[in-house]
Structures are given as C-alpha cells and as structure tokens.
C-alpha positions in Angstrom: 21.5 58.6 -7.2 20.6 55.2 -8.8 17.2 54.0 -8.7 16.7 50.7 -6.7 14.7 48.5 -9.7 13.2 44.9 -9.4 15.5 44.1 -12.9 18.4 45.8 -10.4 18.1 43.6 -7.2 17.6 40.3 -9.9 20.9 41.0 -11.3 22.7 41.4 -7.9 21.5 38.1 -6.7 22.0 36.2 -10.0 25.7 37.7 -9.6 25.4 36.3 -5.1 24.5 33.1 -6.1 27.4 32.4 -8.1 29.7 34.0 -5.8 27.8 32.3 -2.2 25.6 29.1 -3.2 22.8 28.0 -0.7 23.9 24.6 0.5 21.2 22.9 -1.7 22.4 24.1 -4.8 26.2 23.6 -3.8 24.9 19.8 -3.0 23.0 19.9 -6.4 25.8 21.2 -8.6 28.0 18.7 -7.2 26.0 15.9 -7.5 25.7 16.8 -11.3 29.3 16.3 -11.7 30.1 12.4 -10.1 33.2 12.0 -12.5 36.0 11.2 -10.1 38.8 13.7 -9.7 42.1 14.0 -7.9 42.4 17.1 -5.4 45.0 19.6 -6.9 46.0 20.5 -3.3 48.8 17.3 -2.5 48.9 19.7 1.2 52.5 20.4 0.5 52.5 23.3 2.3 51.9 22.1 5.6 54.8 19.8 7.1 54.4 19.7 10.7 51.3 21.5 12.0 48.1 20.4 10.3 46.2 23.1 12.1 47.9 25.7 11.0 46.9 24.3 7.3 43.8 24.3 8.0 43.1 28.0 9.4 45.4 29.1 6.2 42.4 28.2 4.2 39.4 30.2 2.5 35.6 29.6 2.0 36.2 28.4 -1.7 39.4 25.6 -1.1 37.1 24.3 2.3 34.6 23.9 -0.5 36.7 22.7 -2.6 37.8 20.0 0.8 33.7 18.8 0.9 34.3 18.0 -3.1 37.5 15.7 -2.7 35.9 13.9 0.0 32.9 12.9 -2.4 35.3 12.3 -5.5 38.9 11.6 -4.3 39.3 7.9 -3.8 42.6 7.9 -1.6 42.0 7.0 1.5 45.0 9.2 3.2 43.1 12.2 1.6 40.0 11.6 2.6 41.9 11.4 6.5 43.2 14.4 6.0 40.0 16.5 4.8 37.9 15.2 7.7 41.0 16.7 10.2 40.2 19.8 8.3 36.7 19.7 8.7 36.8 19.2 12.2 39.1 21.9 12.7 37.5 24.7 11.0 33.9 23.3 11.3 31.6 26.4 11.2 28.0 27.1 10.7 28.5 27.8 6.6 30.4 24.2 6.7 27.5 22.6 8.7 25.0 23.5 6.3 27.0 22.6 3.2 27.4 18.9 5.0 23.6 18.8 5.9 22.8 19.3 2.3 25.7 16.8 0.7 24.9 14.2 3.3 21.3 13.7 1.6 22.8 14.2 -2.2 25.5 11.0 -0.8 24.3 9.3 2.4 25.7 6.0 1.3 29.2 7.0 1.4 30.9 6.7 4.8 32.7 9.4 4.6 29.5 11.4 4.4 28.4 9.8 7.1 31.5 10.7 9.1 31.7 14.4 8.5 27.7 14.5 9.4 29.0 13.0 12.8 31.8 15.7 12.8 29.2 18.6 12.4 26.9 17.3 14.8 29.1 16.9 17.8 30.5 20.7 16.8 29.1 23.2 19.5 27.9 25.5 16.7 25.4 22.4 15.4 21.6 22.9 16.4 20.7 20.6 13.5 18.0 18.2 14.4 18.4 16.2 11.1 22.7 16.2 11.8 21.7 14.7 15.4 18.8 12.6 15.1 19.7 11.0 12.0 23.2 11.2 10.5 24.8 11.4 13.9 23.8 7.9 14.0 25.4 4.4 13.3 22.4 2.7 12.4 20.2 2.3 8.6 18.9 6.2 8.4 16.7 5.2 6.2 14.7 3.3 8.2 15.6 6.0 11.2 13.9 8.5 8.6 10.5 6.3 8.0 10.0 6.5 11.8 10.1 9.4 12.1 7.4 9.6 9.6 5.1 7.5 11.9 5.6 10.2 14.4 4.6 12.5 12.3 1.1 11.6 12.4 1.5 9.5 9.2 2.5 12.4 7.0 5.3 12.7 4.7 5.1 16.7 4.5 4.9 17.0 8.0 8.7 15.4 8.3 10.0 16.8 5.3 9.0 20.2 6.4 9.7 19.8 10.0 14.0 18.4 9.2 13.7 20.6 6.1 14.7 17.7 4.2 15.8 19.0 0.3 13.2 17.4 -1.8 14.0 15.3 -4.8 17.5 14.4 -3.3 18.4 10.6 -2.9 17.9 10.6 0.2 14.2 11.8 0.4 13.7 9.4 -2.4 15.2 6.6 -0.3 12.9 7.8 2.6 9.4 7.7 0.7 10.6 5.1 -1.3 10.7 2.6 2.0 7.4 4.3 3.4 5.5 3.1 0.7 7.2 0.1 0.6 6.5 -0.6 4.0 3.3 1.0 4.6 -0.4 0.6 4.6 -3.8 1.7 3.6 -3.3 5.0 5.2 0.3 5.6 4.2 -1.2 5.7 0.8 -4.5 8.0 1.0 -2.6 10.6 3.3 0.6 10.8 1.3 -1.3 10.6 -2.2 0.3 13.3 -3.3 4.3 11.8 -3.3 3.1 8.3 -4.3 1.7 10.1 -7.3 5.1 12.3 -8.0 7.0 8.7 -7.2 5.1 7.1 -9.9 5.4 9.6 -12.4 9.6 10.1 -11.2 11.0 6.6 -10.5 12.5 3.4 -12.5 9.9 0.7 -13.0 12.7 -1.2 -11.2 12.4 0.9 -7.5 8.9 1.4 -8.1 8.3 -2.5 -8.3 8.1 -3.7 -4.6 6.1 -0.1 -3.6 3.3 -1.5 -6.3 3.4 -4.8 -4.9 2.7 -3.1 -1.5 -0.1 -1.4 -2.8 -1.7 -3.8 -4.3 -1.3 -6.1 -1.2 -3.5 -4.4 0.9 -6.7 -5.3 2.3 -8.2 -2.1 0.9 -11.4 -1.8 3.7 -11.5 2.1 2.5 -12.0 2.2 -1.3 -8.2 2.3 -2.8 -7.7 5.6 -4.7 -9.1 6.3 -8.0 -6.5 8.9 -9.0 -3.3 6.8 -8.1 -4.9 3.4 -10.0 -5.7 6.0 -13.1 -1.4 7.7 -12.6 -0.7 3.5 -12.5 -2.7 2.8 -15.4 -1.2 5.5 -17.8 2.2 4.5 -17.1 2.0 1.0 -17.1 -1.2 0.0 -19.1 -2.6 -3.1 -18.2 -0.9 -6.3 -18.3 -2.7 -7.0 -21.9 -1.1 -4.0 -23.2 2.4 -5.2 -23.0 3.2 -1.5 -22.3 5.5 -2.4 -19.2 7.5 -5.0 -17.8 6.4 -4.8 -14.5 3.2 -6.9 -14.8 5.2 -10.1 -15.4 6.9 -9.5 -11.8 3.5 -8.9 -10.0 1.0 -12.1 -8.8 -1.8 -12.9 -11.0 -3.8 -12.2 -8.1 -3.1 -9.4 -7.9 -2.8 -8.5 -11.4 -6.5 -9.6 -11.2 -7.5 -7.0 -8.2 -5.9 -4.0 -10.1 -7.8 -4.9 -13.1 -10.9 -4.9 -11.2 -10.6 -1.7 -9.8 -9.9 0.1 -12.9 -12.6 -1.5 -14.6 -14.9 -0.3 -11.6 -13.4 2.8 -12.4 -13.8 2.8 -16.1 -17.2 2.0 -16.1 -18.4 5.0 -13.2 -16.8 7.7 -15.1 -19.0 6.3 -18.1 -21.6 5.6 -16.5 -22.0 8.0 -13.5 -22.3 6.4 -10.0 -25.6 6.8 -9.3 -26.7 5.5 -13.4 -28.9 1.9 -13.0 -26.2 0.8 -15.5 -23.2 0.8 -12.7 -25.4 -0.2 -10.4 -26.1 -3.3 -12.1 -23.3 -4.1 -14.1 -20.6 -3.3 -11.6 -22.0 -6.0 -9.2 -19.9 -8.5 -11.8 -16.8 -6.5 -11.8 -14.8 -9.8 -10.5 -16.0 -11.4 -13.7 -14.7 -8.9 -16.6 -12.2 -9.9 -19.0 -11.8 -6.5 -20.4 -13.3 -3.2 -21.0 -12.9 -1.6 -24.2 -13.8 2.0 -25.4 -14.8 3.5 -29.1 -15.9 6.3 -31.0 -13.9 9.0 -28.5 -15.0 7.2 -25.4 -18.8 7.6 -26.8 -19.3 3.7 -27.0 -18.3 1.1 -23.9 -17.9 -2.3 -24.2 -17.9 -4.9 -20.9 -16.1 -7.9 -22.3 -17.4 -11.3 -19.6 -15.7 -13.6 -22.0 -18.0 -15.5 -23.7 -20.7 -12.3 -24.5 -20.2 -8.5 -24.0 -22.3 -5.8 -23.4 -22.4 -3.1 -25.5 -23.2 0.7 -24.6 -23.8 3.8 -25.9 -23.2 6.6 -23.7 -25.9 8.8 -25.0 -28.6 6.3 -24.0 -28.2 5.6 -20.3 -31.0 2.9 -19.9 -30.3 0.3 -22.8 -27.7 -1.7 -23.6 -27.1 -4.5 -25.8 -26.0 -8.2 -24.8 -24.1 -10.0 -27.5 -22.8 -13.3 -27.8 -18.7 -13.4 -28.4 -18.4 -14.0 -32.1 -21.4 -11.6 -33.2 -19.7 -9.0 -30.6 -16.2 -9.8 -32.7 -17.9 -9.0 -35.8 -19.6 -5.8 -34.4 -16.3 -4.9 -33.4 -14.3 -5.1 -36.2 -15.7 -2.0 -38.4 -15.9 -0.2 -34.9 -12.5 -0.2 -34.1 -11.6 1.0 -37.7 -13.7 4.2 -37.1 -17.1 2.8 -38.9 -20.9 2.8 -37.6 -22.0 0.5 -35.9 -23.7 -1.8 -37.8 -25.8 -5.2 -36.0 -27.8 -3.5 -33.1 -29.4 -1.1 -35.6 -31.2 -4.7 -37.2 -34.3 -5.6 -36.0 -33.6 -6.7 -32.7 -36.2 -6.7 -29.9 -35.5 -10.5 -27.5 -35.3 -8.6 -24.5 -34.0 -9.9 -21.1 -37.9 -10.7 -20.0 -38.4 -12.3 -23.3 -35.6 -15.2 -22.7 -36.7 -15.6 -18.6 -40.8 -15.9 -19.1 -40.5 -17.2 -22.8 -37.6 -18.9 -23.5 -36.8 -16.8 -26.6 -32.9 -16.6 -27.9 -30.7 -14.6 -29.7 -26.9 -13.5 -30.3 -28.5 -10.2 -29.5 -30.5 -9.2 -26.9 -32.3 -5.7 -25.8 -31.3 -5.0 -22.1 -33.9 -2.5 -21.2 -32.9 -1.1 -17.7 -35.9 0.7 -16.8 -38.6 -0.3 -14.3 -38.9 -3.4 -13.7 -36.2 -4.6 -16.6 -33.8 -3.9 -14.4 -34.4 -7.1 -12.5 -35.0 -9.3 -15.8 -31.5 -7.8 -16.7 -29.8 -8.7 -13.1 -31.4 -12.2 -13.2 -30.1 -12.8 -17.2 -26.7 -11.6 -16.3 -26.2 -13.8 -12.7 -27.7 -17.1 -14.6 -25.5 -16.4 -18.1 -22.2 -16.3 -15.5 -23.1 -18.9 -13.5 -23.8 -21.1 -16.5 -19.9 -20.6 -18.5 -18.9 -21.9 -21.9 -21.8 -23.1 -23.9 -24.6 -21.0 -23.0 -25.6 -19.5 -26.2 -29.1 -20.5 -27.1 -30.2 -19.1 -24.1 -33.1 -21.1 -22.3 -34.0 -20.8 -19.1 -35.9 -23.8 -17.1 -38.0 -22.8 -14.6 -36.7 -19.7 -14.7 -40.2 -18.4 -13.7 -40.5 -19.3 -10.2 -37.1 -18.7 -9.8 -37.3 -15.0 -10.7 -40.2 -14.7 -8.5 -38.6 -16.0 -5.4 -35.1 -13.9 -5.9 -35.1 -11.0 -3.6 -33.4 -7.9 -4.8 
C-alpha cells in the first residue's frame, strides 16, 4: 500500500494544475501571451446547426474559444465564439470569464461575454452582475463601491474577490486615489504604498498631484512621503521627471513635510531642537545629512544651522559662505574643521550686546532657548544682508515677546 507523503500530494497537484488551471491563472497565463493569433478551428465542421458545434466541444477547445475572443481580430469569429459561449455557458466557463474580464475589461468583447455569463441561470456572481453586466465606465462603478465599503479598499477587494494585481484592480485603486481624499489615503495606506512602489511615473502622476492637493487637517503620512521620497528624490535631485509636472506650490508643501520629517527622526519629537527649529519649516531651503546621518544641516538660505547628533542642546549658526567652506571637506568624508575654533558669540551675546560673528553658539538650554527663538525669527524676518548681526533695541523687544 503506498504511503500518502506531503512530497506525494505536491506532485499530484503540480501535475492538476497543468491539467485544470484556476481561473486566475488561466487569466494570468493568457495575459502573458498578447501576440495576436488566428484560431486553428475555421468551424468547418458545422454547416447548418451551430448548436450542435457547440455541444461537440470539450473543456480544452471552449478554452481555447475564451483565447480567440482576446486574440482573434475577425469580427465574424468573434460572433461566432460568443454563440458558443452562450450555448454551453457553465459554471467552469463563468469563472474563466470573471477572471479574463479583469485581465481585459477594455475590450468589448469581454465586456459582452461578462453580460452573457451574468444573465446565465447558473451565475450567482455579484462582480458579473453589479459590474460587468453593466453598460456604464466600471471603473468608476468599482470606486463606488469602495465608498460603500466604509472607505476601504480590502474590504471590496475581498468582498467581489477581485484578483489582485490584475488591470483592472489597478484601474480601480488607481481612480480611488485619484479621486479621493485625506482618508482615502490614511485608511488605504497600504495599496497607495504598493501603487507607488508598482506603477509608471506616468499613471502615478495625477494620484501625487491628488495627494498633495489636500488640505491635510490630520498630519499627512510619514511613511507614504518617505516611499515618495525614495523613488522620486526631491525636485533638486533631478532623480525623476515627475517634479517638473507638479505646482511649485506644491512642490514646496512636500518639501516641507519631509523636511519636518527629516529633522524628528534626528532629532526626536519631544528634543528642544525640533521644537524650535521646526517652527521655520516653511522657510528651509534644504536639509542635508553627513558623516552616516551623524551630522544635520538646516539650510534657510543665507545661514545654516549645523548639528551634531550626539549633542542634543547645541548647535551652530553659520553664515552661507563660512557654512560652504565647512562643507566642503565634510562632504568629502573629513572632520569638521571651523566650529572646533574658538567660537563662543552666543545667541544672548548678539541680542543684549550687539556682538557678531559668521559663527555663532546656539546653546538651547534654559533660558537660551528663547535667545535662540528670538535670533532665528529676527535673522528671517530680516533676508539678504543680515550678516553683521546687530540688533537695535533688541532688549525691550525680547522682554516683551511672549513665548
């Protein structure tokens, strides 16, 4: 008596599934082969009674029908196989037309043998009838019933047990996003992210613009701007195309947030160095990272402000040409090389004294903290020009600011 073995049962099925495929894989394996054909059968054997044709033939040549109607471009064929398909329409045939409908929805044909298997008494198919039984953009039909979904793209997918990854589920999330809102994004994170990672720049275009044209009144998400910002780069990075399509506007909003981002996962949330700095997130040119991601600099244009991640309540405040000169050797691999001088002008120093340098100590703890805010607000407001730094009556106005 044979044993019954896991290696046994594996072997049986691999040998079923190329005998019987499941009607995604059938879809699958067609879709894989697009080049057009001509059907060998020219239906020569049938002269008067089409019928009788069609109950002459097995499982394999009514497969074979579903083929030609994708790939045979005469139009009296294409006649013919849906008479067939109508005739001997069974619940193997319904299944195999579910799947192919969502591998090639666009082609009316398609379309008209979905109609064919959901008017057939043996369909139960809520896909076949709510959908594809339809003369209308499915598409769109599909996206609705999204929104009664509670929002959720899983929810329909799994309810119509949609084949995931075929065109037509593409097509389906693809409008969603394109359409939606704040919420389509946070609760469908998940298939934006695989969308990003999956689709042409080109059909991922008008879905970014989407995004980015939100109002945002919940914070956007951190881990779809970081999936953005490794496939595209930022518009400075010329790594993509797709920037020069997009609004400066809101070119400028998507920078923000990933500097925002940038700067917590250095800094930590709750550090007095986010607090402070990211209050002039709107006003960053750039951020730039050195030494593995040890050293941060917040570029405002004309001064940066340098960091060290090991020491979380100083940082250094350098005008833009003695910033480009520390920079150099740092972005080469060296040490840096001007903060390690004597330099002590604090942000107190240049408010109560009137003292300047191209380098200043920002020393964030106590009551520094507030010397630092008020530096940083006046050194924005002020614009090109503002190096030596001298504040008038900048006294009384430190003591009346409220913070």
């Amino acid at each position: 008596m044979q044993r019954f073995t896991p290696e046994r049962l594996n072997s049986t099925m691999d040998v079923l599934r190329e005998t019987v495929l499941l009607p995604h894989e059938f879809a699958e394996r067609v879709s894989r082969n697009r080049e057009p054909e001509i059907f060998e059968d020219d239906f020569s054997r049938f002269q008067g009674s089409l019928e009788s044709y069609a109950f002459s033939l097995g499982k394999r040549e009514l497969e074979d029908c579903l083929v030609a109607l994708i790939q045979d471009d005469r139009p009296e064929m294409k006649s013919v196989i849906l008479q067939i398909l109508k005739l001997r329409m069974s619940p193997r045939l319904i299944g195999l037309i579910r799947a192919l409908t969502q591998y090639f929805y666009e082609l009316p044909e398609m379309r008209k043998a979905s109609r064919l298997a959901a008017n057939s008494r043996d369909c139960s198919d809520e896909l076949l009838h709510e959908l594809f039984d339809q003369e209308k953009d499915i598409i769109e039909a599909a996206v609705n019933l999204i929104h009664q979904n509670e929002e959720m793209v899983s929810q329909m997918i799994s309810r119509y047990s949609i084949i995931a990854g075929s065109p037509f589920s593409k097509a389906v999330i693809r409008r969603f996003f394109q359409d939606g809102n704040e919420e389509s994004f946070l609760l469908n994170e998940e298939h934006f992210l695989t969308m990003i990672d999956a689709d042409s720049e080109q059909d991922l275009l008008p879905v970014i613009i989407n995004y980015l044209t939100q109002p945002w009144v919940q914070a956007p998400s951190r881990t779809i701007n970081l999936i953005l910002l490794q496939r595209f780069g930022l518009p400075e990075d010329e790594k993509s195309w797709v920037w020069a399509d997009i609004g400066t506007d809101l070119i400028a909003k998507y920078r923000q947030w990933v500097f925002l981002d940038m700067m917590e996962d250095f800094f930590g949330l709750d550090n007095r160095k986010y607090l402070i700095y990211s209050r002039y997130y709107q006003e960053l040119k750039h951020i730039g990272l050195y030494h593995d991601d040890q050293i941060m600099v917040l570029d405002f244009g004309q001064f940066g402000i340098l960091n060290l991640k090991e020491m979380a309540e100083y940082s250094w405040l350098m005008e833009k040409s003695t910033l480009k000169m520390e920079l150099e050797p740092l972005q080469e691999g060296e040490k840096l090389r001007l903060i390690h001088r004597k330099t002590d002008i604090e942000a107190r120093d240049v408010i109560i004294e009137e003292k300047s340098s191209d380098i200043l100590v920002l020393n964030l703890t106590g009551v520094g903290k507030l010397y630092v805010a008020e530096l940083m607000g006046e050194l924005l407001r002020r614009g090109e020009e503002i190096w030596p730094v001298k504040f008038k009556h900048a006294i009384s106005r430190f003591r009346e600011k409220i913070y």
